[in-house]
Every structure is written in structure tokens, then in C-alpha cells.
N, C-alpha and C positions, 0 to 999 in steps of 0.2 A: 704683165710681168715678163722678166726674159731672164737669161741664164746672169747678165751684167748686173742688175739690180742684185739678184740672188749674192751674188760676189762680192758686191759694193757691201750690203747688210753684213756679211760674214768678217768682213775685214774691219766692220766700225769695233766689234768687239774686241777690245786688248786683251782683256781676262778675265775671268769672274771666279768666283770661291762661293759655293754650295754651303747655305748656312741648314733649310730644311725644317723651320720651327712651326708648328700648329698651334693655335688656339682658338676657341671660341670667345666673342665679345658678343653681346649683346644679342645672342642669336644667330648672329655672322663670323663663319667657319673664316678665320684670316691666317694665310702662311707666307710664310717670308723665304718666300726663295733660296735668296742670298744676293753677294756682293758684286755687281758687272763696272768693271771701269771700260769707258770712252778715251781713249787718249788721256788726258789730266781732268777729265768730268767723273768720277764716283757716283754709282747709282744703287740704289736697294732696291730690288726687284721683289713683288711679293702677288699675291692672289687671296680673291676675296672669293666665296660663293653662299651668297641666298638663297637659300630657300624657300623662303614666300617668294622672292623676286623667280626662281624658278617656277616655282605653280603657277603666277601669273600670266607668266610669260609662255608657258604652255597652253594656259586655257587662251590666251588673247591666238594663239597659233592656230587652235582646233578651231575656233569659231573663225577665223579665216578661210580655212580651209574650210568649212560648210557654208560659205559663202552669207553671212549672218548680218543682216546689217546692222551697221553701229548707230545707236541713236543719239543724236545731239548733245556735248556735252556743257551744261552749263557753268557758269560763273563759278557759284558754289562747287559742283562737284569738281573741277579743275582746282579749287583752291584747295580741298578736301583730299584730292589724289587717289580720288576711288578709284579712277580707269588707270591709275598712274602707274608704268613698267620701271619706274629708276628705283634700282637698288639701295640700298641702305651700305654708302660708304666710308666703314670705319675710320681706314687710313685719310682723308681728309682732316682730323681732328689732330694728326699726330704731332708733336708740338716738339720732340728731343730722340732721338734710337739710341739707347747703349748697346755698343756688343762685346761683350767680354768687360773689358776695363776702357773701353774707349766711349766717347761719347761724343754724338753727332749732331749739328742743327740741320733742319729741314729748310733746303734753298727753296724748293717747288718742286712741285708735285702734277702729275699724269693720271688719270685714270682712265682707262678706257676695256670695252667688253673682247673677250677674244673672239678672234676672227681666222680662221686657216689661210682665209684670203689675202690676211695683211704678214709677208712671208716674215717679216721681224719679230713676229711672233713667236712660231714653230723654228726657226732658227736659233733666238734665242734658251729657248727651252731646251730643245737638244744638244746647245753647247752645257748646258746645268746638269741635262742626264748624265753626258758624255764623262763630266768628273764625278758622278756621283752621288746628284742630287736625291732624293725620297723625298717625291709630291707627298708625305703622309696625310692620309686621309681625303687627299683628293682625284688619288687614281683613277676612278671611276666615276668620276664626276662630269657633266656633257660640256665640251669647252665652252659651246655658246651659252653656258652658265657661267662660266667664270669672268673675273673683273682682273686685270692685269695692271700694276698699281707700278709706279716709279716715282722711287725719293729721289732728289737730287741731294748729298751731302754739302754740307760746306767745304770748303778746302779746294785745293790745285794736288792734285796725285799723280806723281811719277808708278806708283807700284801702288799694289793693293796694301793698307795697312793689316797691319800683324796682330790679331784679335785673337788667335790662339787656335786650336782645332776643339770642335766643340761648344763656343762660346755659349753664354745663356743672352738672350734676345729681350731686351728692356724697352716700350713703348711709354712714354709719357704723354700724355694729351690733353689740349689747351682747352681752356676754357667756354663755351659757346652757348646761344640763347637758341633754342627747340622753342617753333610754334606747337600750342597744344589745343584741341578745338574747343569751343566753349559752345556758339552759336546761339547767346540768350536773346530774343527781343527786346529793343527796346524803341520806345520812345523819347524823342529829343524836343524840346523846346527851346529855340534860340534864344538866349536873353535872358529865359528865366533862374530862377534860383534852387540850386538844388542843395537842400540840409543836409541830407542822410546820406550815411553810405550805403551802395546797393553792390549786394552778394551774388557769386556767380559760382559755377563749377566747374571743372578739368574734368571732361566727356571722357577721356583717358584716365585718368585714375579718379574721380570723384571728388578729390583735394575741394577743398571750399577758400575762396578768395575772396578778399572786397575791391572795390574803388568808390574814391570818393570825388566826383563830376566838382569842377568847380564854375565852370564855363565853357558855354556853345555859344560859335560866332559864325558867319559868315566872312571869309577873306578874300577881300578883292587882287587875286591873284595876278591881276594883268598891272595892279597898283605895285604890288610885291617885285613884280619883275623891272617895273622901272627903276623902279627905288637902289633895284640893285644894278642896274646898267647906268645908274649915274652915279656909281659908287666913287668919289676919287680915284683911288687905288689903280679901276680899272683901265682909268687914261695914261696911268703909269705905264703901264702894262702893253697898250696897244692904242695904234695912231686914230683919230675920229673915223677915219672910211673903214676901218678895220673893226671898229666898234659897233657903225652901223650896220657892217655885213652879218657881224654877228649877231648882234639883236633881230635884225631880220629875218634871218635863219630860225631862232628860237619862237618870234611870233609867227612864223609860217607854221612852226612844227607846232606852239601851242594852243594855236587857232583848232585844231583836230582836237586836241584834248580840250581843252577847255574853250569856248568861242568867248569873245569881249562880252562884257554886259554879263558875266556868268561868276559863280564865285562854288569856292572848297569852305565845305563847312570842318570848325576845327572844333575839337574837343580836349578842354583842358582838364589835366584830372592826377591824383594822387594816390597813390596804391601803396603795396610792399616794394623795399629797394628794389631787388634786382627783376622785376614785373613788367613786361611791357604789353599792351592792348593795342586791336587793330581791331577797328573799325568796318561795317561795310553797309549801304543801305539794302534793305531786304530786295527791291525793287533789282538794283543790280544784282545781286546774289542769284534771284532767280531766272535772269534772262541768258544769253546765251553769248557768249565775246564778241566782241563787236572786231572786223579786221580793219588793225591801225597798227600800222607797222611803225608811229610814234613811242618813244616809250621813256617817260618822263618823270623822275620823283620829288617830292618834296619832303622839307625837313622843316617845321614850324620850333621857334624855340618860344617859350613864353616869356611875359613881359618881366612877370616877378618870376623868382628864384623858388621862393616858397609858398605853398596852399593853406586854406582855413585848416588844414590840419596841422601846421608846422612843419609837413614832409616836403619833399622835393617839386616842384610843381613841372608837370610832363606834358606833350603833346602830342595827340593825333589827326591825323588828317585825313577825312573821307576824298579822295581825289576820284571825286562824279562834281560834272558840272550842276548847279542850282540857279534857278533866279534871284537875285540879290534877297527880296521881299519875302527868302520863305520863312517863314517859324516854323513848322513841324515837319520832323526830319524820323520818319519808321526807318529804324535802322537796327543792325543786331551787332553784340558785342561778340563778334565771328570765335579771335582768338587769342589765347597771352603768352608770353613767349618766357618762358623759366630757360635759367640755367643750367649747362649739364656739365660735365668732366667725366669723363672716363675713369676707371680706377687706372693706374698704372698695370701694364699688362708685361705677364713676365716669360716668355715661351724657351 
């Protein structure tokens, strides 16, 4: 850092106007700063602080500092987020801001933790004191608990727009799928036929669900990927050397994840509309990440449209490699992923 940068930081700021609004969402204390323009960029500047994400982040500190060692964490407990420090970030959701009588779309979005060190920080804040901002409610609050949040608005701004003194502070928030843990056992049979639906639970609220299994297959992934590098389309798209560089890229990278001769077992199956299931075998769940700095997903679509139930017919995919030949697949229904919305929040 030097006195330049310091200067350079103070001068991106054109203006800002102190809006000051608190509320709780969902357990998470979130305040909206207020309005900073950049030249013709418009920003909403706001601050999030957790409270779990505090205590965690404390106790992972104290056990630092007694020098404590960390034991291994597994497949599961990484998916599960038991050692996990990230914060639960409202603003991510936020889908529209009114303030006053105006009303804003969300270009993108910033979040990051405060740091004293990163001086755009403490700069920006005390140009917000300087007109008279009220952190309410988070005066006393330790910075490296706080979350420092940046809307980008829509629009090209000469001057800060005229929302009045006072305005009320309107959030609306899009719509999104929350994984929820479930972690039932089960047993798969490739091939076979499954009647019945089987019942599961939200380990988070106890909610009761079904699915109804309509088919477990073996998919020869490395069939999949030619199928799709001889697509037409894609010789539109790019010259044969250009095709093959890139196919070979993907089989060098999918050779790590998946080796030839090796296949993803898929699970086709029919639930509630808005429900989605993921899959995992107990075997990976229990073991420990494997380092592969590959990182590769699949999207299986099924062949029909709809299931022996008349519903939508879906798909998931176990991505662990198998040998072609296996039929029985111990595997647990990990987790489902419901929808959420936020109520409209009014500060």
C-alpha cells in the first residue's frame, strides 16, 4: 500500500448519499448503507453480519491458536458443511431494490468479507460517515464479521438519482432451489424394476416426500461424449484441427474423472414439480476427496418426457466411475433441493 493507491481509491468515488436501513432476514442482520456512484456506474453498498458464521469463525480461530489439529474431512462432511465458514448471503437472492419511488434492476453483484487491509474499504465507509451515515445496529459489531455487499444498478448515471431524503428501502428476491439433507440408504439395482414409491425425509424440517425410481442404467460416458463431438452443429462452429484439439483436451481431462471402459450410473425417477434429488454412493460419501483439479458436470436428459406416474420424467447422475457389468449400486439419497423466495423485505 502507499499514499498513491490511497488517492487513486478516494478519487474513484464521485458521490454517495447515506440511505442507513436495517433488517433482519432470515437470521441475518443486512443493512444497506446506501448509494456510491463511480463515474456513470451506480452502486448500492450494504453489509451483511452472521452470527453463526461469527461463532464459527471464532471457535475455528481459538482452535488455531491452541495449535489443534484438524482431522480429515470427508466427502460427506464437505458436502454437509459441518467445518464450513461461508456465511449465509442474503443479498445474492436479490432480484429488483426500490428506493423511494424508484426502482432498480440488479446488473451484478460483489460480496466479499471486510478487511482493514483492503483500504477501499475503510475509505469507502468513512466517505458514508463523513455525510452521515448510522451503521444502526452494527456499531459494534467486529469488522472481520462483516460482509460488504455491492449492487451494480442498471442504467448510465451523470448524478446520483433523486429518491428523496428518507426513502423506505424495498428488496425483492428471485426465486432459488436450497439443497436440504435427506442422507437415506439405499440400494440400486441396475435393470430392475421398481413399483412403488419410496418415502424419504428433510433432516431439516422433517417434511415427508416421495420419489418414484423408474430406471437405473449404466451410461457409457465416453459413448456420450463422442456422440456429442460428432454433433453437425459443431463443425459449423469450428475447423476439424480445432475440433480435434478440443476433444482431446476433454479426453485428457475426462480420462482423471472417468477412465474408458468406466461408466456413471443414471437414475431416472419422478417426484413433486419443483423437487430435485442428488444422488451419491455411500462408498464415496465416506472416503476422503480425492486431489483432481478436473472439474467436470453432467446433465442427463431422459429419453421419454414422462414417468409410469404421468409426471415429468427427471434425471440424476451418480458422476463415480463404475465397471460397465455392475448391478448393485449402495448408494444414499444424500439430498433435494426445494424452492425458496424470500418474503419481500421492506427497511
Amino acid at each position: 500500500m502507499n499514499i498513491g493507491y490511497l488517492q487513486e481509491t478516494l478519487s474513484s468515488i464521485t458521490e454517495v448519499k447515506p440511505l442507513g436501513k436495517t433488517a433482519e432476514v432470515n437470521g441475518v442482520l443486512c443493512h444497506i448503507i446506501g448509494l456510491v456512484r463511480y463515474g456513470d456506474i451506480l452502486r448500492l453498498a450494504a453489509l451483511q453480519y452472521d452470527d453463526e458464521f461469527a461463532e464459527r469463525a471464532e471457535a475455528a480461530e481459538i482452535a488455531e491458536l491452541n495449535g489443534l489439529p484438524e482431522k480429515p474431512e470427508t466427502n460427506r462432511e464437505r458436502l454437509r458443511g459441518d467445518r464450513s465458514l461461508d456465511m449465509t448471503n442474503i443479498f445474492h437472492a436479490v432480484q429488483t431494490i426500490r428506493i423511494g419511488e424508484k426502482q432498480f434492476e440488479i446488473n451484478e453483484m460483489e460480496t466479499s468479507r471486510c478487511d482493514w487491509q483492503n483500504w477501499q474499504i475503510p475509505v469507502l465507509l468513512t466517505e458514508f460517515l463523513k455525510q452521515g451515515w448510522h451503521p444502526a445496529g452494527l456499531e459494534y459489531q467486529s469488522m472481520e464479521n462483516l460482509f460488504l455487499t455491492f449492487m451494480r444498478l442498471s442504467g448510465d448515471y451523470d448524478c446520483l438519482p433523486d429518491v428523496g431524503e428518507n426513502p423506505a428501502v424495498q428488496l425483492t428476491f428471485r426465486r432459488e432451489h436450497i439443497p436440504h439433507p435427506v442422507e437415506q440408504p439405499l440400494t440400486l439395482s441396475v435393470g430392475a424394476d421398481y413399483p412403488d414409491r419410496l418415502y424419504f425425509q428433510d433432516k431439516n424440517t422433517g417434511e415427508k416426500h416421495w420419489v418414484q425410481i423408474n430406471r437405473v442404467y449404466l451410461a457409457d460416458m465416453w459413448a456420450e461424449m463422442r456422440q456429442t463431438f460428432n454433433d453437425p452443429r459443431l463443425t459449423e462452429q469450428f475447423s476439424a484441427a480445432e475440433l480435434a484439439e478440443h476433444q482431446g483436451e476433454f479426453e485428457r481431462r475426462f480420462a482423471t474423472i472417468c477412465p474408458p471402459g468406466m461408466c456413471f450410473p443414471v437414475i431416472e425417477y419422478e417426484c413433486e414439480e419443483d423437487l430435485y434429488l442428488q444422488f451419491y454412493s455411500q462408498e464415496w460419501l465416506d472416503n476422503l476427496p480425492q486431489s483432481n483439479s478436473s472439474c467436470i458436470g453432467f446433465i442427463m436428459k431422459p429419453d421419454k418426457k414422462a414417468g409410469i406416474s404421468g409426471l415429468p420424467l427427471k434425471a440424476a447422475v451418480i458422476e463415480e466411475p463404475m465397471p460397465a457389468d455392475r448391478r448393485i449400486i449402495d448408494t444414499e439419497l444424500f439430498s433435494c433441493s426445494l424452492p425458496r423466495q424470500y418474503d419481500d423485505v421492506i427497511l
